[in-house]
BABALO-394520 format. One record per residue: x, z, y of N, C-alpha, C in turn. Coordinates in steps of 0.001 Angstrom, whole numbers, padded with zeros to 6 digits, always signed. Atoms other than C-alpha are relative to their C-alpha. Layout:
N
XZYXZYXZY...
END
This chain:
230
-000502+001356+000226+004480-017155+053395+000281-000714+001312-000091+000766-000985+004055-018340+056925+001581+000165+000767-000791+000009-000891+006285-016273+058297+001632-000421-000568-001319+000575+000860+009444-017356+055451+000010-001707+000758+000242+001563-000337+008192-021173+056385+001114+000007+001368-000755-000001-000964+008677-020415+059781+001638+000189+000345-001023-000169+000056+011928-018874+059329+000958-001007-000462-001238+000923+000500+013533-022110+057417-000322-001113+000972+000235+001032-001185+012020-024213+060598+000890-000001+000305-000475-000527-001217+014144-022146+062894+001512-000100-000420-001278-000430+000580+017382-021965+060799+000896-001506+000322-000993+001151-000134+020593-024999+061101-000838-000987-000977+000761+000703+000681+018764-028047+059706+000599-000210-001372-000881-000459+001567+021860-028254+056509-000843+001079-000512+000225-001516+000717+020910-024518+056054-001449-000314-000911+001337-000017+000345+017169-025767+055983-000140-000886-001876+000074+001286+001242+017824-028832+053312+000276+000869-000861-000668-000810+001143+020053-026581+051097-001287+001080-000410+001350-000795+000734+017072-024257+050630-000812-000424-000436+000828+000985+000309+014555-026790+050439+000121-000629-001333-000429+000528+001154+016580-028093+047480+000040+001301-001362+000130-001397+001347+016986-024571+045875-000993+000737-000404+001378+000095+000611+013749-023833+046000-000904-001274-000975+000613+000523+000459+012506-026617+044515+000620-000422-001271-000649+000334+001486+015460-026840+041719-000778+001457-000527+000398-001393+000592+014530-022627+041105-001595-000304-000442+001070-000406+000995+011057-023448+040329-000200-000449-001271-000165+000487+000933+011445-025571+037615+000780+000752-000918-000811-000287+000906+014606-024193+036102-000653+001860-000315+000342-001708-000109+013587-020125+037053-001634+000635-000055+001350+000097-000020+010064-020186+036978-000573+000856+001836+000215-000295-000965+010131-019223+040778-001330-000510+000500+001326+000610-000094+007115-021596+041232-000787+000449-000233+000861-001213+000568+005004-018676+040057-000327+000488+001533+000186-000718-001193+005777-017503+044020-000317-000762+000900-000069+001259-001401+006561-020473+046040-000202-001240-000541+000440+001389+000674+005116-023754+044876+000896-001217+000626-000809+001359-000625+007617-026609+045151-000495-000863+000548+000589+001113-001371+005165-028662+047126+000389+000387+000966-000238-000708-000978+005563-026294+049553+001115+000285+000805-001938-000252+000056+009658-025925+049591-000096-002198+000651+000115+001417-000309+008899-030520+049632-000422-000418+001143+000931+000208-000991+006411-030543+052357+000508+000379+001405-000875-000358-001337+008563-028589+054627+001144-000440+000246-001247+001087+000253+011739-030629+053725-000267-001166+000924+000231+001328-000706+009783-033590+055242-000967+000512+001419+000638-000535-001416+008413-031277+058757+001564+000068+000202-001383+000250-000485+012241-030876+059131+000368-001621+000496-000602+000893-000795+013037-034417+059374-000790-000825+001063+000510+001077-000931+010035-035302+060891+000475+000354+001660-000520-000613-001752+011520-033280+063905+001185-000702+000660-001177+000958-000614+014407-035798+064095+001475+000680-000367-001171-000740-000279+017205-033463+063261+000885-000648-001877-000154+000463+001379+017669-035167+059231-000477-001088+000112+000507+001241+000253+017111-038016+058064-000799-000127-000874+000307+000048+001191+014478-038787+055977+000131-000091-001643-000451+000259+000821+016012-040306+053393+001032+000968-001062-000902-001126+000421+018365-037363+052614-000616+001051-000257+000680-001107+000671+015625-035069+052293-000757-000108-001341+000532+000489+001334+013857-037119+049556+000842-000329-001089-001417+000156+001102+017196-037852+047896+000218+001734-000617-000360-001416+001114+017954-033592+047656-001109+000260-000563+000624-000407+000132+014507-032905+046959-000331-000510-001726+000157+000455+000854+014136-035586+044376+000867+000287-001203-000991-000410+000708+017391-034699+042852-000080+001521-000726+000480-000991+000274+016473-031063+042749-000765+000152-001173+000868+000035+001130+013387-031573+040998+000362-000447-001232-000240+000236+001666+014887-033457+037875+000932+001033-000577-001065-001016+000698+017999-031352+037725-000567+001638-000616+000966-001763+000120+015635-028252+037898-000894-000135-001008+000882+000145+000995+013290-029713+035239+000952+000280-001447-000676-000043+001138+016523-030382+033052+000556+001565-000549-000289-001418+000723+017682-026875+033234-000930+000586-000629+000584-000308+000726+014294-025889+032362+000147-000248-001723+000336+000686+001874+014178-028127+029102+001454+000836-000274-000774-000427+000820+017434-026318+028180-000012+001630-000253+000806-001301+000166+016178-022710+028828-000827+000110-001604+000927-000255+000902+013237-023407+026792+000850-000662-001513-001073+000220+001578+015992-025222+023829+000444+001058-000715-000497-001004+000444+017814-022261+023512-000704+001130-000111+000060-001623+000366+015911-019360+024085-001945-000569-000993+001219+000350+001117+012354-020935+022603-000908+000573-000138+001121-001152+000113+009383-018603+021400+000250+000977+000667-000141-000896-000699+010981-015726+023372-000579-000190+001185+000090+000300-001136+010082-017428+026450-001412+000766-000136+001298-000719-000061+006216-016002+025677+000073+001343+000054-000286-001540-000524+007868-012640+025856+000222+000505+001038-000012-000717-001679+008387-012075+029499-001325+000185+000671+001107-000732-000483+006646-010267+030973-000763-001335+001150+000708+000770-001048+005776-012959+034265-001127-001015-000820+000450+000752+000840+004033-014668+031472-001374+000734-000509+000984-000652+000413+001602-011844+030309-001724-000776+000275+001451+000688-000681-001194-013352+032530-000479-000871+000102-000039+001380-000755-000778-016574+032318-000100-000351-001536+000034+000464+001203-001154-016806+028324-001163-001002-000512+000675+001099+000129-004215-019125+028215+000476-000885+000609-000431+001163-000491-002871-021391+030856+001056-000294-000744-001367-000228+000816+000515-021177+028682-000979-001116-001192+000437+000316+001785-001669-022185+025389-000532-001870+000587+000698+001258-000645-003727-025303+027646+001290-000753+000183-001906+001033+000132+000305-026567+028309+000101-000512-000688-000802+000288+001211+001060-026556+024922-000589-001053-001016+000373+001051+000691-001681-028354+023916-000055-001328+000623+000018+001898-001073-001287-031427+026609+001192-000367-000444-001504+000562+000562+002153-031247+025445+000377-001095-001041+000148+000502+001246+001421-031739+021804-000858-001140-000170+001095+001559+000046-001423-034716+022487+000373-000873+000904-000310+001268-001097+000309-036403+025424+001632-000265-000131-001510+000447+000034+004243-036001+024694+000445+000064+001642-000584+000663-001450+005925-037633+027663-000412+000081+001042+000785+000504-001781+002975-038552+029767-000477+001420+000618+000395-001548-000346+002364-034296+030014+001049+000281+000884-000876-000729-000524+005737-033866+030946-000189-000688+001937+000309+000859-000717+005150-036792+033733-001232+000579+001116+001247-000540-000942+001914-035448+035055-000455+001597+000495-000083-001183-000563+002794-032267+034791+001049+000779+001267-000929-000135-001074+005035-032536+037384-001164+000772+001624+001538+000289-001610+001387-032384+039940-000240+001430-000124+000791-001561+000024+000353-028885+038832+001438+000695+000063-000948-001176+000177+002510-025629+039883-000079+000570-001187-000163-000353+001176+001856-023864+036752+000750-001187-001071-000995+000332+000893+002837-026525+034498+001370-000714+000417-001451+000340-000350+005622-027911+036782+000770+001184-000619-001308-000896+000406+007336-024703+036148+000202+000278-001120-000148+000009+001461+006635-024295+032539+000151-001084-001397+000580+001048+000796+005969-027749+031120+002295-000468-000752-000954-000062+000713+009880-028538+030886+001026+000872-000891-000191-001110+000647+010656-025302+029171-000425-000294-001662+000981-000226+000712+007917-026045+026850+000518-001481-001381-000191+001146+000669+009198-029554+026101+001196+000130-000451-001292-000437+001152+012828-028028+025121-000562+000828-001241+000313-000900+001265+011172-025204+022669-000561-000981-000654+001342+001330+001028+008858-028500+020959+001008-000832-000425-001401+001097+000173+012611-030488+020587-000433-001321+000110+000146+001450-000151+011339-033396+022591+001326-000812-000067-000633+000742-000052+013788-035855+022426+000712-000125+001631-000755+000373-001640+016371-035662+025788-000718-001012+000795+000623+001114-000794+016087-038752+026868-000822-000461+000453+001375+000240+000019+012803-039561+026305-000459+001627+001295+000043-000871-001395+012190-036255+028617+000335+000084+001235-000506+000746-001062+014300-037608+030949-000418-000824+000837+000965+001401-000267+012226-040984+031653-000946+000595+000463+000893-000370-000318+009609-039160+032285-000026+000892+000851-000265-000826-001372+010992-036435+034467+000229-000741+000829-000131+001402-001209+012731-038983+036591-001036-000221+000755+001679+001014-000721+009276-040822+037026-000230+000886+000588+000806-001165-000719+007859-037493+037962+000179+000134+001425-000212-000005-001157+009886-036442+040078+000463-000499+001273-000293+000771-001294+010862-039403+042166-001556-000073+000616+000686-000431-000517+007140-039269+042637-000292+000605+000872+000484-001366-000730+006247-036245+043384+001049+000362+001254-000857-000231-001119+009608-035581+045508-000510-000898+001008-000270+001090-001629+009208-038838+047959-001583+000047+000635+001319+000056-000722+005360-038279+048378-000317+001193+000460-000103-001123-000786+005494-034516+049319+000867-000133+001333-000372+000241-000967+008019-035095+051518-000317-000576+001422+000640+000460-000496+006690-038141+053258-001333+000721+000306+001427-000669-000232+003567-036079+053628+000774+001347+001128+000158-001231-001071+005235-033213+055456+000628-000977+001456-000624+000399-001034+007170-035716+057298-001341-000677+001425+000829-000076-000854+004187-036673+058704-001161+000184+000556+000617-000983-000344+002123-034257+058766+000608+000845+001326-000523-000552-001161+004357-032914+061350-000374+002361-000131+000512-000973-000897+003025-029413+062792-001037+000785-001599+001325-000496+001139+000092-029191+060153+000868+000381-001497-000712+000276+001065+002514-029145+057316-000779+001625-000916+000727-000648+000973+000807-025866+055689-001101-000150-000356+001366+000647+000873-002666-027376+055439+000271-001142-000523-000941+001114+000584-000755-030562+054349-000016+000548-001529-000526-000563+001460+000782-028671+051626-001144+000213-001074+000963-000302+000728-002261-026723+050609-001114-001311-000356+001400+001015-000322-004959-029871+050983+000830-000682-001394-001360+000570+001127-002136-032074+048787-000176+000522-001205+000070-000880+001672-001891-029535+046097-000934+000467-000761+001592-000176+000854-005275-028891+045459-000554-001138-000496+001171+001521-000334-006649-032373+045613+001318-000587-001424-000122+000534+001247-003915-033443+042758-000336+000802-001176+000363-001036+001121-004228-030144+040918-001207-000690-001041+001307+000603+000274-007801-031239+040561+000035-000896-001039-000396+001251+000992-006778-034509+039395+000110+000266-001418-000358-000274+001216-004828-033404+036887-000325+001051-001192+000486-001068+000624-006496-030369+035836-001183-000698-000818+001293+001169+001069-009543-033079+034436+000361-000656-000936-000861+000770+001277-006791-035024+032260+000112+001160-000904-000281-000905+001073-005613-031707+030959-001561+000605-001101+001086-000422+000369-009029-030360+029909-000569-001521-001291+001049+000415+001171-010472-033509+028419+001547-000683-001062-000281+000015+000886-007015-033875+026773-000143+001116-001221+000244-001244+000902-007223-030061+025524-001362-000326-001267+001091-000112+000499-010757-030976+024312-000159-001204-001144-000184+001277+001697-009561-034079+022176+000923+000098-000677-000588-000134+000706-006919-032609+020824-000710+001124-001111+001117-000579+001367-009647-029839+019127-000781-000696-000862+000779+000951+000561-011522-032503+018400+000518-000168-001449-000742+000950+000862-009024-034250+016426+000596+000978-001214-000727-000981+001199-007549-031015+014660-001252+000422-001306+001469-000557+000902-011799-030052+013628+000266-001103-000674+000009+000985+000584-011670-033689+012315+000758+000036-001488-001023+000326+001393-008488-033452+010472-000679+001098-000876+000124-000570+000759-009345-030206+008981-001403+000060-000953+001369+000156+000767-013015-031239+007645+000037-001078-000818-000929+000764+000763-011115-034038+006060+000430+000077-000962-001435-000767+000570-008501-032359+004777-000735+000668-001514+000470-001155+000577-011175-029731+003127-000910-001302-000947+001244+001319+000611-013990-032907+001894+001761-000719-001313-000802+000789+001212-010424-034625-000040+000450+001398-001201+000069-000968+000755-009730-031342-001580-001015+000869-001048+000953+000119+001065-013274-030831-003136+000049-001136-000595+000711+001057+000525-013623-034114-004259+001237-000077-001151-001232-000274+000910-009915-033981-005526-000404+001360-001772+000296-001266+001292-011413-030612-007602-001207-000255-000883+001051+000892+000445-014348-032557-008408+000548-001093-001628-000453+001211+000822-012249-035221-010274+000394+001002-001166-000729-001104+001240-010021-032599-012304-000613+000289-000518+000752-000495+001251-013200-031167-013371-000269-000715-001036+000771+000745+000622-014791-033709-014557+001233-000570-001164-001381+000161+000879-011242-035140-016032+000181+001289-001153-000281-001392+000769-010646-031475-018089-001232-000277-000766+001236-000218+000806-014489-031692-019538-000035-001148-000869+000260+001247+000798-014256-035314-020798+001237+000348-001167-000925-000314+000813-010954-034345-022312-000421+001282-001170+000702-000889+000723-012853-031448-024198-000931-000530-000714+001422+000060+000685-015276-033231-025173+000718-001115-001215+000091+000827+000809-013439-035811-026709+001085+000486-001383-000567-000802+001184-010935-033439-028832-000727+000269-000742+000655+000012+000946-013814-032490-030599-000658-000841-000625+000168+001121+001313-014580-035581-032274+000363+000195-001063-000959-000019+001463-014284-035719-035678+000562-001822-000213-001297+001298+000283-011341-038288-036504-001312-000916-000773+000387+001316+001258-012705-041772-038418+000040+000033-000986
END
């Protein structure tokens, strides 16, 4: 990894942005983020300009841009191709974290797609996840946006001045929100079981009581056919 980094230091600073941007659209849309974590592609976007050769502002503009456009291709991946997506193979290993997605998805909507912008795993899968579930465009939209003007202008700014350090930057950064967000996901995972044990002990208690009634309804009706008439 160091020595790729190094290599997009050293390269025409254009050359550098244009990668910077395609890495960080490919992880979203390609699930490249599996290799190279778009913090990482962000963080070095903003050690480029801190060197003077870009302008800031132009690196947080492609970067930011990147990231939504790269989220949107995701959400249309996961539209069209849908349940297949659990068939590739890069996926084999990753089928519990896959299942923990699906359920932040299904209990948070929007604010998953939003926060899942912080974690590499579900950055790269979360808008995939939210085309196969037929979130609503727009509404996916709003929330990518948010994300990734986020996440783009504060990676950046972080490599920008981080300078030099920009790979413990990256790494320190990405752990320390991971974290974060890895505590939302969990105690959402853990209230969305909640809520399903709930419904279904519910569900099962109106269905005896429901068979309860019928009985009792069917026996009174038996009992009272055999009357003898007046």
């Amino acid at each position: 990894m160091s020595g790729f980094v190094d290599s997009v230091l050293n390269v025409d600073p254009l050359l550098a942005l244009i990668i910077v941007g395609v890495l960080v659209f490919a992880e979203d849309a390609l699930f490249v983020g599996f290799v190279v974590p778009g913090e990482t592609a962000a963080v070095l976007g903003g050690v480029v300009a801190g060197r003077g050769v870009l302008p800031l502002w132009s690196v947080m503009v492609v970067v930011v841009l990147a990231a939504i456009i790269g989220d949107s291709a995701g959400y249309e991946v996961g539209k069209h191709l849908g349940p297949r997506l659990l068939g590739l193979k890069v996926m084999n290993r990753r089928l519990a974290r896959l299942e923990k997605a699906q359920d932040f998805l299904r209990l948070r909507g929007g604010s998953a797609v939003f926060l899942g912008r912080f974690v590499a795993f579900f950055r790269a899968v979360m808008p995939a996840l939210a085309g196969s579930s037929r979130m609503p465009y727009l509404k996916f939209l709003a929330f990518n946006a948010a994300g990734g003007l986020v996440w783009g202008a504060g990676f950046v700014l972080l490599g920008y001045l981080a300078g030099n350090s920009y790979e413990a930057a990256a790494t320190s950064a990405g752990r320390g929100v991971t974290a974060v967000v890895a505590v939302v996901v969990v105690a959402a995972v853990i209230t969305l079981r909640i809520r399903k044990a709930r419904a279904t002990r519910k569900a099962r208690a109106t269905r005896t009581a429901s068979g309860r009634r019928n009985a009792g309804g069917g026996a009174g009706a038996g009992q009272s056919s055999g009357r003898p008439e007046p």
